[in-house]
Backbone as a printed PyTorch tensor [residue, N CA C, xyz], in Angstrom:
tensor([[[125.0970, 100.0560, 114.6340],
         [124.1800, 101.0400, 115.1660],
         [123.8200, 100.6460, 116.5840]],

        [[123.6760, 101.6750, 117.3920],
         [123.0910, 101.2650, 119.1120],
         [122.2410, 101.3530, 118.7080]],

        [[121.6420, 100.7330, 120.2910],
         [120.0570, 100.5670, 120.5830],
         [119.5010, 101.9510, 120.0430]],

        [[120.3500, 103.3710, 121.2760],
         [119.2580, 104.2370, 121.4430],
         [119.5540, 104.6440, 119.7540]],

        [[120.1130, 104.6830, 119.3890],
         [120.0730, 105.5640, 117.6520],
         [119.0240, 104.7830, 116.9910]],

        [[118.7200, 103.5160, 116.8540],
         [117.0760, 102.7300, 116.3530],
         [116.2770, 103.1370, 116.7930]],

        [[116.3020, 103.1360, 118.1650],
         [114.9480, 103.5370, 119.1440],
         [114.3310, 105.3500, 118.5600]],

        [[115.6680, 106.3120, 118.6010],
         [115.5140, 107.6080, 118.0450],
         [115.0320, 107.4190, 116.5120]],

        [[115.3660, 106.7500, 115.5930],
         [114.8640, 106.6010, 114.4400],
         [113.5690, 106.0770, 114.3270]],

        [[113.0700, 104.6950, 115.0910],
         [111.6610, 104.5170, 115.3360],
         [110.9480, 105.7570, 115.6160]],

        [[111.2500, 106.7890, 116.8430],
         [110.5740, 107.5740, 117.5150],
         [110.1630, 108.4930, 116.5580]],

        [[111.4940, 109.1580, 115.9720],
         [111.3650, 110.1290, 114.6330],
         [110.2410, 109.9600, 113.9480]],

        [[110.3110, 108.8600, 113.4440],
         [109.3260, 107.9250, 112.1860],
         [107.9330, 108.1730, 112.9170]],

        [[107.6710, 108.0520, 114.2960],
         [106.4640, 107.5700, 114.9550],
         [106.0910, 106.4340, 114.9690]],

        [[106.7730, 105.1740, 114.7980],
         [106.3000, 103.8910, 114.9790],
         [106.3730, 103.4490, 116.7520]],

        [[105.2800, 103.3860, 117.4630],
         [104.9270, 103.0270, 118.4180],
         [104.5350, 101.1850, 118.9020]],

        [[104.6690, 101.0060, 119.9360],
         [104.0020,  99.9390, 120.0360],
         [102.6740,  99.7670, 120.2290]],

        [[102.2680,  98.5290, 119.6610],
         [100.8580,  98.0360, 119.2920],
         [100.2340,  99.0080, 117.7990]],

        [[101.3560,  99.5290, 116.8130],
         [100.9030,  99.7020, 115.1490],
         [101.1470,  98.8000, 114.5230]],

        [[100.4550,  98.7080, 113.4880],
         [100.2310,  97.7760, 112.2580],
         [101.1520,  98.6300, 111.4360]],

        [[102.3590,  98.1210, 110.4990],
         [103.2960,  98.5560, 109.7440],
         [103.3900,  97.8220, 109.0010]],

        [[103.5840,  98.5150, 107.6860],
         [103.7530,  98.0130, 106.1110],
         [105.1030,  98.6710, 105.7550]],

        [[105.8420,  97.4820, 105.2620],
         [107.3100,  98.0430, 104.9340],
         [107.1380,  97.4360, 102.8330]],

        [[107.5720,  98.3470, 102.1970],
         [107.4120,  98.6630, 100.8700],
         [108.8120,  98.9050, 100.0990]],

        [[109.1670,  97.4870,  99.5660],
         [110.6210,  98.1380,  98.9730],
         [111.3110,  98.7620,  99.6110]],

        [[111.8720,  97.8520, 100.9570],
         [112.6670,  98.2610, 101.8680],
         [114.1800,  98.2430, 101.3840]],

        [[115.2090,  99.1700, 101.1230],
         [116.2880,  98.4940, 100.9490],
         [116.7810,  97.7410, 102.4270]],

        [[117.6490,  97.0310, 102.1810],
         [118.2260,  96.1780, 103.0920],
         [119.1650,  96.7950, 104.0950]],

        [[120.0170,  97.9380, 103.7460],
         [120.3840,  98.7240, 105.0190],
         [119.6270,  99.3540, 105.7250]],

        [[118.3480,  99.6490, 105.4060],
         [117.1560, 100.5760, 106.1050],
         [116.8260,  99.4060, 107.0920]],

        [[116.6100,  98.4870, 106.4120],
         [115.5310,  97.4000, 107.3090],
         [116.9890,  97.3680, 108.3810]],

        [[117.7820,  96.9800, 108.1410],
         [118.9450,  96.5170, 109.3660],
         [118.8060,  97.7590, 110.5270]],

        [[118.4480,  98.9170, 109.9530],
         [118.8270, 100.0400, 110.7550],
         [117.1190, 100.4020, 111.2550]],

        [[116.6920,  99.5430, 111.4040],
         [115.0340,  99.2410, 112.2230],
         [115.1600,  98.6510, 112.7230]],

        [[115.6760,  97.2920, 112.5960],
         [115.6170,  96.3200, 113.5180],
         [116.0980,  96.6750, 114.5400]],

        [[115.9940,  96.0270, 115.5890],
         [114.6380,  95.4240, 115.7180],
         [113.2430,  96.5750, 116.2940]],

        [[112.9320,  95.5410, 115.8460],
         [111.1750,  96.4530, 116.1620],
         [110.8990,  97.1000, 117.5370]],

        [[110.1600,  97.7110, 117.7910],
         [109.4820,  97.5210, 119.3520],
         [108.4770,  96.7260, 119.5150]],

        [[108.5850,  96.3190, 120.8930],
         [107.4600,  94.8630, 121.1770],
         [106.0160,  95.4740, 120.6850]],

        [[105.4130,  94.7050, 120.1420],
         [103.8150,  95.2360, 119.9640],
         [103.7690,  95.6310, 118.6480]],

        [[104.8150,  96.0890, 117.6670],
         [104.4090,  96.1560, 116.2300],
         [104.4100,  95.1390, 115.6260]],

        [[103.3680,  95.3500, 114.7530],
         [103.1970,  94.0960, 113.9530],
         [103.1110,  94.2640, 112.2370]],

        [[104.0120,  93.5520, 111.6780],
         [104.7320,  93.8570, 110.2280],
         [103.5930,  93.4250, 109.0750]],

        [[102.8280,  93.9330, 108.5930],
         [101.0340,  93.4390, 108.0570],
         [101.2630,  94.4470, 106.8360]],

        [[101.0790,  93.1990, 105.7490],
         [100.2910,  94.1540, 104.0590],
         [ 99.5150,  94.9510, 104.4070]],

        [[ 98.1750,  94.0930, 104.7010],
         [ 97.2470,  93.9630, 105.0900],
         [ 96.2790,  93.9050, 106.0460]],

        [[ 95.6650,  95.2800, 106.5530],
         [ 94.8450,  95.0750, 107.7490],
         [ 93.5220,  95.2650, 107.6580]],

        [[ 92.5010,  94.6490, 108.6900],
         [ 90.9480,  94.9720, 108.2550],
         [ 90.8100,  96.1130, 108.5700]],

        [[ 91.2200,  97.1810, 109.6910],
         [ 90.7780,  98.3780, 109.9380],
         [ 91.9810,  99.0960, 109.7420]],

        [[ 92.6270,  98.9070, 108.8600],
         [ 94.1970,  99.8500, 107.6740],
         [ 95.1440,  99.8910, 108.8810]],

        [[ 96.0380,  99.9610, 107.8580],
         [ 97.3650, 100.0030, 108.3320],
         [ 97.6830, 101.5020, 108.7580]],

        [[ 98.5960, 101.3880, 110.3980],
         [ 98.8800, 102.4330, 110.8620],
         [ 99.7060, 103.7150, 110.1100]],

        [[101.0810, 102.5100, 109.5010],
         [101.7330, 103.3920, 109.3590],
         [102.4090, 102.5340, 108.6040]],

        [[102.7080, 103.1690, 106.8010],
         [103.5110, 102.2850, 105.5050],
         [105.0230, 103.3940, 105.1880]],

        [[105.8540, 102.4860, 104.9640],
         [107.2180, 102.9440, 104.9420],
         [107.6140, 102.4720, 103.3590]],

        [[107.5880, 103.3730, 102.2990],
         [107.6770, 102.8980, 101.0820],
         [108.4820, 103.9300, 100.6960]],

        [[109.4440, 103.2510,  99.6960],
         [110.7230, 103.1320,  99.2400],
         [110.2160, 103.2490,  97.6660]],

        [[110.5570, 104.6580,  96.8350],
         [109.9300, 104.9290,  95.6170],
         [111.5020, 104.9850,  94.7350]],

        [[111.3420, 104.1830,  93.8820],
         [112.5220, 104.0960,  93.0810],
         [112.6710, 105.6570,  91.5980]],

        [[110.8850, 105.3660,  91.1960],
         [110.7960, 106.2170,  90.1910],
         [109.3630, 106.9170,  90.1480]],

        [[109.2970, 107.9300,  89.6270],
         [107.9640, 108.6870,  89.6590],
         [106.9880, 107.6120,  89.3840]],

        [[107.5580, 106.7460,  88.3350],
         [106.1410, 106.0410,  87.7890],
         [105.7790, 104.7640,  89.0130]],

        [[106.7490, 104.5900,  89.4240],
         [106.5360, 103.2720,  90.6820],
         [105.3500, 103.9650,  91.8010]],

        [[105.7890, 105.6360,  91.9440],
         [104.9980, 106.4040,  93.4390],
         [103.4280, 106.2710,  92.6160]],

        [[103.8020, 106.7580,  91.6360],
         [102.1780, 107.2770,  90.8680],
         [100.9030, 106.0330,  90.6750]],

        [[101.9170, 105.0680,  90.7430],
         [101.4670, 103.3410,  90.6920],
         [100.5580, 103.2160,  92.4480]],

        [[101.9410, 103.0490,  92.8780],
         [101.3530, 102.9070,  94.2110],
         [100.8420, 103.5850,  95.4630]],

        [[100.7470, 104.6690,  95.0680],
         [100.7090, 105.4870,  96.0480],
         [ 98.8030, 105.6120,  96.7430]],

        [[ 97.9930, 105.3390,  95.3470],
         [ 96.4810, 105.0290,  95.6580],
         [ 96.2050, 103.8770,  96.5560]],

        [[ 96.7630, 103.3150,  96.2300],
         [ 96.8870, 101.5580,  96.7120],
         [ 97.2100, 102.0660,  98.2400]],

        [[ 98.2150, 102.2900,  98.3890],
         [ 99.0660, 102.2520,  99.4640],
         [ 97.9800, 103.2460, 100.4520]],

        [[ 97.3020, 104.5910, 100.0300],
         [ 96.3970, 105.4830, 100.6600],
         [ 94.8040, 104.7140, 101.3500]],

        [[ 94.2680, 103.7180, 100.0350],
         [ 92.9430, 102.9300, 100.1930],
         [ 93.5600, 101.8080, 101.5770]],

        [[ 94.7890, 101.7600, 101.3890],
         [ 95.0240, 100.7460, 102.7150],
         [ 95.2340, 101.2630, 104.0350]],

        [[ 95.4170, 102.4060, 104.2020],
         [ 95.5350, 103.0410, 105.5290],
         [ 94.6840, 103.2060, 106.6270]],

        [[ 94.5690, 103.3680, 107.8690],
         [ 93.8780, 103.5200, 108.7110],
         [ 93.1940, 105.0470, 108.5760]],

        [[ 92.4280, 105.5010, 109.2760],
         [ 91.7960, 106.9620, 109.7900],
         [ 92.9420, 107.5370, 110.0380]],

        [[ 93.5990, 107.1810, 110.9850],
         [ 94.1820, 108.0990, 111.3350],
         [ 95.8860, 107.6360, 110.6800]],

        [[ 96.1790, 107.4340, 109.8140],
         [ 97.2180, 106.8210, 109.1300],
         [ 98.5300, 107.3440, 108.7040]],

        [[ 99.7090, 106.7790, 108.6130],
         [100.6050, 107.7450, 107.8760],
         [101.2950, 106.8320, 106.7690]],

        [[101.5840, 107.4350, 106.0370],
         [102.4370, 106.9650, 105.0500],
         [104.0080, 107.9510, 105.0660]],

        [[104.9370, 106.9000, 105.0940],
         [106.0640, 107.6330, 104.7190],
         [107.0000, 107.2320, 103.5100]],

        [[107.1260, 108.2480, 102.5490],
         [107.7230, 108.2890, 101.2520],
         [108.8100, 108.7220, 101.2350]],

        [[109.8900, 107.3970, 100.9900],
         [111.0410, 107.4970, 101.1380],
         [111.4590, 107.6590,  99.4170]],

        [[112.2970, 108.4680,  98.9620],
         [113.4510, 108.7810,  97.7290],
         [114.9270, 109.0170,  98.1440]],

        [[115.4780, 108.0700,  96.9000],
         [116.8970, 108.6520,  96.9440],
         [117.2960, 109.8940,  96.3630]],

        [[118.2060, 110.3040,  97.2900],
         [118.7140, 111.3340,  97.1050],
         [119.1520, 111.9390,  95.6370]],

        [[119.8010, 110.3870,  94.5710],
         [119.9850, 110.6170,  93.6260],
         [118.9830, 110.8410,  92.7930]],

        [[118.2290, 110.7270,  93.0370],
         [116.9620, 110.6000,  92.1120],
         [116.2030, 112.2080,  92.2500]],

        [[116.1520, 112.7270,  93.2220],
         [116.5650, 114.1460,  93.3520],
         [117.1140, 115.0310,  92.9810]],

        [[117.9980, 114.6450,  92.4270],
         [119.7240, 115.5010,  92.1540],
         [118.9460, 115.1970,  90.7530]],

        [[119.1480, 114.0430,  89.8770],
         [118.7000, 113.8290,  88.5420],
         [117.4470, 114.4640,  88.2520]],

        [[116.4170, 114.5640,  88.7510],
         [115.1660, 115.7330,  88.6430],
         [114.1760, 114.0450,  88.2620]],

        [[114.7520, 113.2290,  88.6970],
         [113.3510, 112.6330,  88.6370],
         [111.5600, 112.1360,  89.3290]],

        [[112.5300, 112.1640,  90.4860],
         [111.8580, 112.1230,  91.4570],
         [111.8720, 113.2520,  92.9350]],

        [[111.3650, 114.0170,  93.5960],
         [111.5830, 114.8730,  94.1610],
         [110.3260, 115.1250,  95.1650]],

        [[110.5840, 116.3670,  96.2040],
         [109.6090, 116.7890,  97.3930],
         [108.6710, 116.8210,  96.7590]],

        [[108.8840, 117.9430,  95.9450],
         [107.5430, 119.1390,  95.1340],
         [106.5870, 117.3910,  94.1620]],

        [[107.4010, 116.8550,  93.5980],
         [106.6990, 115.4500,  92.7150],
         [106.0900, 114.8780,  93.8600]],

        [[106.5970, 114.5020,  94.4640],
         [105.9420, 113.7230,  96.0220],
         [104.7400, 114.1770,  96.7960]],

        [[104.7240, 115.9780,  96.5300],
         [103.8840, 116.5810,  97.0890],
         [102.6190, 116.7520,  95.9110]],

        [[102.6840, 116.9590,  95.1240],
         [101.8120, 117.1230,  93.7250],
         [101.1950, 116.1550,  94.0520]],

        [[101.5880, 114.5560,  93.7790],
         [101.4110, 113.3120,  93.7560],
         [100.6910, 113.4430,  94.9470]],

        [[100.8850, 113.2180,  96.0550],
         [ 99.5700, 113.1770,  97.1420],
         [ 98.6900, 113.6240,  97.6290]],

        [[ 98.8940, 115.1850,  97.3820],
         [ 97.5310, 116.0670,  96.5360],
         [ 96.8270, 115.9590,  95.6750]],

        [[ 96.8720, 115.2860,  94.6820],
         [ 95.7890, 113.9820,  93.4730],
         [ 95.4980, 113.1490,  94.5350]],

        [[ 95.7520, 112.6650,  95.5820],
         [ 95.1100, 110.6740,  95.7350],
         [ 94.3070, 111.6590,  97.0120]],

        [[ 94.3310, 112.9450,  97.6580],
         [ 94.0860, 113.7630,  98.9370],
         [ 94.5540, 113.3030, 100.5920]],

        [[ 95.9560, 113.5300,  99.9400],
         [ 96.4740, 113.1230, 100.9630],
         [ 97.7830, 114.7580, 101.0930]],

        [[ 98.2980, 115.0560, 102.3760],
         [ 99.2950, 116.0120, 102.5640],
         [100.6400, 116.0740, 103.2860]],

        [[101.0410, 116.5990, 103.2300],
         [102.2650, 116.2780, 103.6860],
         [102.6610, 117.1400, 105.3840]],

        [[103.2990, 115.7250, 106.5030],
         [103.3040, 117.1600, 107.5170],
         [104.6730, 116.8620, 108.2090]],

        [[105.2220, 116.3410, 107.4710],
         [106.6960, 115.9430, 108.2930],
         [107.7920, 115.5200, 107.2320]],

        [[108.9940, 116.0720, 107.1500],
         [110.0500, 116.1280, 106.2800],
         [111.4880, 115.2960, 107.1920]],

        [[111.8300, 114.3790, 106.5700],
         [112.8080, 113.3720, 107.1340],
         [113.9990, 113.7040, 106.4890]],

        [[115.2100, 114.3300, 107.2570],
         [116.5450, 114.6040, 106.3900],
         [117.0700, 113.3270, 106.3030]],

        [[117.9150, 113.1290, 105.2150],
         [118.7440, 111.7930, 104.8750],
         [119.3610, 110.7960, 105.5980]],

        [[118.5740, 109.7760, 105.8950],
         [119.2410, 108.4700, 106.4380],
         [119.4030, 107.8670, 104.9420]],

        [[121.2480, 107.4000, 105.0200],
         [121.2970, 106.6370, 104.6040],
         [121.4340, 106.8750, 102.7770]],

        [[121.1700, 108.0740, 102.2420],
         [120.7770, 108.3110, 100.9920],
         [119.3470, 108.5670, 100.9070]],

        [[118.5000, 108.4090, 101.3600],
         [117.3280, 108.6200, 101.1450],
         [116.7170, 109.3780, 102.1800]],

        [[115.5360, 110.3340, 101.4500],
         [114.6140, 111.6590, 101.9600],
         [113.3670, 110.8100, 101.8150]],

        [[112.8070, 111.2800, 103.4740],
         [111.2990, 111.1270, 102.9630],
         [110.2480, 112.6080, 103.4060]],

        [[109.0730, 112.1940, 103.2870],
         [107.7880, 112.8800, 103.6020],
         [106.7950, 111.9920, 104.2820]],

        [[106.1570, 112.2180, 104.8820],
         [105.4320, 111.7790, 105.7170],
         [103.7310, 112.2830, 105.6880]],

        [[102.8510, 111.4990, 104.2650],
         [101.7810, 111.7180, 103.8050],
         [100.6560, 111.4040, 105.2810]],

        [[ 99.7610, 112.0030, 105.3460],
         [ 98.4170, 111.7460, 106.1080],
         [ 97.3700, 112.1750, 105.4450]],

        [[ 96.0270, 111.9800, 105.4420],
         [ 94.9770, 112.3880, 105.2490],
         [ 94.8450, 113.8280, 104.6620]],

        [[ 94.6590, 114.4800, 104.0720],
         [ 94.4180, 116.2310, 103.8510],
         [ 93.0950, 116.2220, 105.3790]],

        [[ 93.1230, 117.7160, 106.0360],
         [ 91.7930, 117.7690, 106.6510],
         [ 91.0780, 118.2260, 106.1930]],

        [[ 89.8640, 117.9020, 106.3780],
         [ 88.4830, 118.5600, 105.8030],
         [ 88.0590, 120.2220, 106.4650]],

        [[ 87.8960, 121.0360, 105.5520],
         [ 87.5410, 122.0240, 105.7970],
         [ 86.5160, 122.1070, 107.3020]],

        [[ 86.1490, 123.8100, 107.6800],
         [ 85.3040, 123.5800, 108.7050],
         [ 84.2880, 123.4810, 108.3670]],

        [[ 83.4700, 122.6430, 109.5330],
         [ 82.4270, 122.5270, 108.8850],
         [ 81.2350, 123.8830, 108.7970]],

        [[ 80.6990, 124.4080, 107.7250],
         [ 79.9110, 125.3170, 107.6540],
         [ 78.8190, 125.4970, 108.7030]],

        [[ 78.3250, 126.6270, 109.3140],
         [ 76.9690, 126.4620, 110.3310],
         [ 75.8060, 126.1380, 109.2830]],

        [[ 74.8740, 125.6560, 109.7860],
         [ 73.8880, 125.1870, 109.1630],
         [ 72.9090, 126.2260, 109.2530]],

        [[ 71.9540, 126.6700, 107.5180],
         [ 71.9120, 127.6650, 107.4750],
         [ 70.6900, 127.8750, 108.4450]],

        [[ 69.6140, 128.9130, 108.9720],
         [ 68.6930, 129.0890, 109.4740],
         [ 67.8770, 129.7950, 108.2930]],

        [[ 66.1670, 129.3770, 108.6330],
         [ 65.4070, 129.9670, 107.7480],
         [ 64.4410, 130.4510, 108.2660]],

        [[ 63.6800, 131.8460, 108.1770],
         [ 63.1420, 132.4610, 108.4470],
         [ 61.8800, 133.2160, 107.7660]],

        [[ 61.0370, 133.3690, 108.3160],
         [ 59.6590, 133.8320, 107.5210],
         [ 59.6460, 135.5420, 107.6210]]])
């Protein structure tokens, strides 16, 4: 792989320099086809003010449904998660968009970006749901 085809795949993804990134059951051709990083990211479980942006690799419905709370309570404000599936797992009806999307609508999280296949695997790209507007506050009158 060249530089610029990583660099375009970082960009895609949105991993910038100076984010905090959580990589989750990476397979091993994915990670090769990241490397290397851009200067300023930094590869963290764990952050005190959440992680920018988690790249997780869901084998089976029950693995996403496991982790997917976990993975949401760890995020930053302004955060993304991206949910990677294989393709086969798709095709077999086990795992899928619409499951992926259900699933992060329970933990309130939504979906705003769709990743075509690197590699065998589809993702989605979970963030925050937004909060409605906020209502005017009512006035009261005599």
């Amino acid at each position: 792989m060249t530089k610029e085809e990583a660099c375009s795949l970082l960009a895609f993804l949105g991993i910038r320099t100076g984010m905090t990134l959580s990589l989750r059951n990476i397979p091993l051709e994915f990670q090769e086809k990241l490397l290397p990083l851009l200067e300023g990211v930094h590869v963290l479980e764990v952050c005190k003010t959440g992680v920018d942006m988690t790249l997780f690799f869901a084998e089976s419905q029950k693995e996403l449904v496991k982790h997917l709370p976990e993975l949401s309570r760890r995020m930053s404000v302004n955060g993304k998660i991206w949910v990677f599936f294989h393709i086969d797992m798709a095709i077999e009806g086990g795992l899928s968009e619409d499951f992926v999307r259900l699933t992060a609508l329970h933990v309130g999280l939504t979906d705003d970006r769709y990743c075509p296949q690197v590699l065998g695997w589809l993702g989605l790209r979970l963030r925050w749901r937004p909060r409605s507007k906020r209502l005017e506050k009512p006035s009261f009158c005599c």
